[in-house]
C-alpha positions as CSV (number, residue, x, y, z in Angstrom):
1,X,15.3,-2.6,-18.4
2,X,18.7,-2.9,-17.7
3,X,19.5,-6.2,-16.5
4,X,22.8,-5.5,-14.2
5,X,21.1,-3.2,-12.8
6,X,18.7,-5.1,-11.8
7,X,20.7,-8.0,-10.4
8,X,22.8,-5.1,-8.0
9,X,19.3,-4.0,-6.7
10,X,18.2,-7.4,-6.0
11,X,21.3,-8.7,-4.4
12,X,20.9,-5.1,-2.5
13,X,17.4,-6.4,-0.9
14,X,18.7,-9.5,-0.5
15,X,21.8,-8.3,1.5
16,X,19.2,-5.9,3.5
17,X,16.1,-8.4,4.4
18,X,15.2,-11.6,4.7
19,X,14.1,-12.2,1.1
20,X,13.4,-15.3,-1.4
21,X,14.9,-14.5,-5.2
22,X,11.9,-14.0,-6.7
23,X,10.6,-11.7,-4.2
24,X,13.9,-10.0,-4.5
25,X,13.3,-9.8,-8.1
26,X,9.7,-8.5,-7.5
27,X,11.0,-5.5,-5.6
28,X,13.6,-4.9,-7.4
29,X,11.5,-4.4,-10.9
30,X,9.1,-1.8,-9.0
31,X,12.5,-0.2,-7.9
32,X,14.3,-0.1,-10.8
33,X,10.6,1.5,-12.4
34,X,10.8,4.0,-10.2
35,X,14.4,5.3,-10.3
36,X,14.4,5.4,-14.3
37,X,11.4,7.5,-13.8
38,X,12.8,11.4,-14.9
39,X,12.4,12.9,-11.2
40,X,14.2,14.6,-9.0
41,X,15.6,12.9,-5.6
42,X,12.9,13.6,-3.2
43,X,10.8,12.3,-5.1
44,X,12.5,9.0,-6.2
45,X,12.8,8.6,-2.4
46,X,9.5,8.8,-1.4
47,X,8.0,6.2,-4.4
48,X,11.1,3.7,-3.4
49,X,10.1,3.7,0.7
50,X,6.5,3.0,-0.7
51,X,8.3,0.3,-2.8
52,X,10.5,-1.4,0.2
53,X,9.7,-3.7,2.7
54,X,8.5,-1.3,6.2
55,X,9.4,-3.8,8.4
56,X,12.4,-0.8,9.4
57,X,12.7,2.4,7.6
58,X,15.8,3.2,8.6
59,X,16.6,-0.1,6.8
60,X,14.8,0.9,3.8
61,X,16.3,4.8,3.8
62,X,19.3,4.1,3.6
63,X,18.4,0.9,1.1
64,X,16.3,3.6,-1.1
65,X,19.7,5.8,-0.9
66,X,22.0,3.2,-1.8
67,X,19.9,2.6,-5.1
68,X,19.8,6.1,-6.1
69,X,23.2,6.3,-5.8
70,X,23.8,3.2,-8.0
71,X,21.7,4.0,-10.5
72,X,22.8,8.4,-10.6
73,X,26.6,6.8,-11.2
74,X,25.8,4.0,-14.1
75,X,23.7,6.7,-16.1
76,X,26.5,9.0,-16.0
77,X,28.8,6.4,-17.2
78,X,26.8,5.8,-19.9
């Protein structure tokens, strides 16, 4: 697992709800499962809303968008 990674998308959900660290981290591992998963956008989508907090799913859209972004660039760097 890669371990920046996971530190962007946990400072992500930190920056987006009202979180503890190791909830942070919680969420973060599930998220970071999902977007190494070999699928195609849709679907990352849909698994990371299930993922996210549902207090507001605009919140958690454009969250869920934010990490598949992050995580499409850093793989292509690599």
């Amino acid at each position: 697992m890669d371990q920046d990674q996971l530190e962007r998308i946990t400072s992500l959900l930190k920056g987006s709800w009202p979180m503890e660290e190791d909830e942070a981290q919680h969420i973060a591992t599930n998220c970071l499962e999902v977007l190494e998963r070999d699928a195609g956008y849709r679907d990352r989508l849909t698994r990371l809303m299930r993922v996210l907090p549902s207090e507001c799913a605009m919140t958690a859209a454009l969250a869920a968008n934010q990490m598949i972004g992050l995580h499409s660039t850093r793989k292509r760097a690599h």
